[in-house]
Structures are given as C-alpha cells and as structure tokens.
C-alpha positions in Angstrom: -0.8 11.3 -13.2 -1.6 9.1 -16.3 -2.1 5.1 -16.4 -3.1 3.1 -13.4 -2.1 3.9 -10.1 -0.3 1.2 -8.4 -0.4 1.1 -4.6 2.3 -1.1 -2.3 0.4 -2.7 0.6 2.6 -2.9 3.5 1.8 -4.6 7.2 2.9 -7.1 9.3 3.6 -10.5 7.9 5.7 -12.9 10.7 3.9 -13.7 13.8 4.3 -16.7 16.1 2.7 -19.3 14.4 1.3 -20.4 11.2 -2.4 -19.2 12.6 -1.0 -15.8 13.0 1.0 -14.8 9.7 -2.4 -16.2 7.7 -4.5 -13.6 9.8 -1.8 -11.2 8.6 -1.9 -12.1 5.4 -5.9 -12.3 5.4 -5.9 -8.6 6.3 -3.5 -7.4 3.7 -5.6 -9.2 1.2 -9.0 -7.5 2.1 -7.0 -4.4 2.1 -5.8 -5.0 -1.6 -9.6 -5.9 -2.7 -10.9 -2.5 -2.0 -8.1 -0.8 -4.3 -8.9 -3.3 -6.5 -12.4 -3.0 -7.0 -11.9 1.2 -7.5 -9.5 -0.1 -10.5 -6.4 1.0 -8.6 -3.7 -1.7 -8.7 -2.6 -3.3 -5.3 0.5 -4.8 -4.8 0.3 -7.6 -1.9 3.7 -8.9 -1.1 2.0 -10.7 1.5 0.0 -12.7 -1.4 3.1 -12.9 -3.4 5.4 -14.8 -0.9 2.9 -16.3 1.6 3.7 -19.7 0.6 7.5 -19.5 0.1 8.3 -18.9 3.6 12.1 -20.3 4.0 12.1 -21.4 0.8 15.0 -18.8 0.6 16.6 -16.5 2.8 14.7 -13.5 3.9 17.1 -10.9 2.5 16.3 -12.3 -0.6 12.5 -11.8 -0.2 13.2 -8.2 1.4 15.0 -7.3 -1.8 11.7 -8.3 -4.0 9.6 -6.9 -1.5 11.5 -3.8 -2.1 11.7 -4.0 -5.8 8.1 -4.1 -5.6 7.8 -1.1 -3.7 10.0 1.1 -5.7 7.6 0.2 -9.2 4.3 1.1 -6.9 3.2 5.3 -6.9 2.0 5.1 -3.3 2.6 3.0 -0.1 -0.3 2.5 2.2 0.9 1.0 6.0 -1.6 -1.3 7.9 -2.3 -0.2 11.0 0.6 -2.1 13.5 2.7 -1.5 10.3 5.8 0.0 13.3 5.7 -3.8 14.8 7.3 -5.1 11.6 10.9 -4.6 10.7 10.4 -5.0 6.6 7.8 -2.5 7.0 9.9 0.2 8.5 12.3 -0.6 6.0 9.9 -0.5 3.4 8.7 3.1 5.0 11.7 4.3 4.8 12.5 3.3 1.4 9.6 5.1 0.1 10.1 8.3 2.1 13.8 8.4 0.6 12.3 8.1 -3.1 9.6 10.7 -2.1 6.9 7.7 -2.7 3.9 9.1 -1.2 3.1 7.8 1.9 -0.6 6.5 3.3 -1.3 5.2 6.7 -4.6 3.2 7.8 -4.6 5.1 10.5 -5.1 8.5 8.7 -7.2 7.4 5.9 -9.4 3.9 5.3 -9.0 2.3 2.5 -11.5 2.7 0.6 -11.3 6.0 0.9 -7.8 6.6 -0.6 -8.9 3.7 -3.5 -12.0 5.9 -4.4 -9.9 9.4 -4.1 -7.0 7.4 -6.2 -9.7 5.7 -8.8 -11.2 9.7 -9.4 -7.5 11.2 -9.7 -6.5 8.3 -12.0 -10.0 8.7 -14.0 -9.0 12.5 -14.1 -12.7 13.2 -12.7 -12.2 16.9 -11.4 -14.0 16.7 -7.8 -14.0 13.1 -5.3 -17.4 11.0 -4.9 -19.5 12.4 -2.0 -18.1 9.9 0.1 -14.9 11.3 0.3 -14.2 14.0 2.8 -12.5 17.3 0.7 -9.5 17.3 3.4 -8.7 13.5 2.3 -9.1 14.5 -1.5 -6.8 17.6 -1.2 -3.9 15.5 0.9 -4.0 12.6 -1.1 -3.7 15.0 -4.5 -1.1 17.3 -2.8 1.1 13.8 -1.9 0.6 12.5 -5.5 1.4 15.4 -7.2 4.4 16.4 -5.2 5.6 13.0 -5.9 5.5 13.5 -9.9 6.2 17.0 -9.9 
C-alpha cells in the first residue's frame, strides 16, 4: 500500500433530539482526531453533513455517505454502529467491495491509526504500543484488500 491511507468512520448519527445526534457526532469526531494525528486520513461523514440535516432527502445523503466510503481503504464501526441503519448499509457495502473492515470493539483507535501510520510509512515492525496480533490482522485485512 502506497500514499495515504484513508479510513471511513462509520457510527450512529440520528438520535431523538438535537442533544443526542451532536453527542454522536462529538464521538465520531474524536474518533477521526486520533487517525488524524498518526497522518492517516479520516473520513467523518458525520462532520460532513451535520448541519444539512433535511436540507435534502436522506437518500441523497446515504448516496454521498456511500460515495465516500467506496474512495476510503478501510472502514472502522463505532461501537453501537448495529443501532444505525446507514451503518449496516455502509458495512455491507464495504464487505461487498472487500473494503477491510475495523470494529471499535476489536481494536481502539488509536491503535489501528498507529498500526495504519507504520504500514503507510512502510516501517517494517509496529511501535511497542501495538500488540503483534493487531499488527498482523490489520496487515493481513489490508493486504488481502489490494492483493
């Protein structure tokens, strides 16, 4: 893998109330920041759209979302990622394209950015922070992706 890696951030976005979607939104974003600051590209939907909420329908903004995810080398679900229909769709999608596939609940996040930054970098072995079984995972998904 050559070039930045570019990871889709997927979670729950609608809730109840206003209160709700922006603590949604809030965690997507301090998910994003941690790819980020390993140089690894996060895309945030939830950032994307947040303030265009019915300012079209939502199959138009499922359509992007999914645009977005089909450009992106990885997907990584937020834990409570089943409780949203456009993330199951958006899991599905990449499982269909063979998108690797990341859950918060197997890996934290800034785990995966660090393994991701090293395997971008082309650096041979993981920081010690990163456990050897998430290094050799995460390199088997991205490499049966591209191969």
């Amino acid at each position: 893998m050559s070039g930045i890696i570019s990871v889709y951030i997927a979670g729950k976005f609608r809730a109840a109330n206003a209160w709700l979607i922006e603590k949604n939104v809030r965690r997507s974003e301090e998910v994003s920041l941690e790819f980020c600051q390993q140089g690894v590209q996060a895309e945030c939907p939830h950032t994307t759209y947040r303030n265009f909420s019915g300012a079209a329908s939502d199959n138009i903004w499922l359509a992007l979302t999914m645009e977005m995810l089909r450009r992106c080398d990885a997907i990584y679900l937020l834990k409570g990622w089943q409780e949203s229909s456009g993330s199951r769709g958006e899991h599905k999608e990449a499982q269909r394209l063979g998108i690797p596939v990341f859950y918060e609940d197997d890996v934290p996040p800034t785990v995966l950015a660090l393994t991701l930054a090293e395997i971008q970098d082309g650096l041979p072995e993981a920081v010690e922070v990163v456990r050897p079984e998430y290094v050799d995972a995460i390199k088997t998904k991205l490499h049966a992706a591209v191969a």
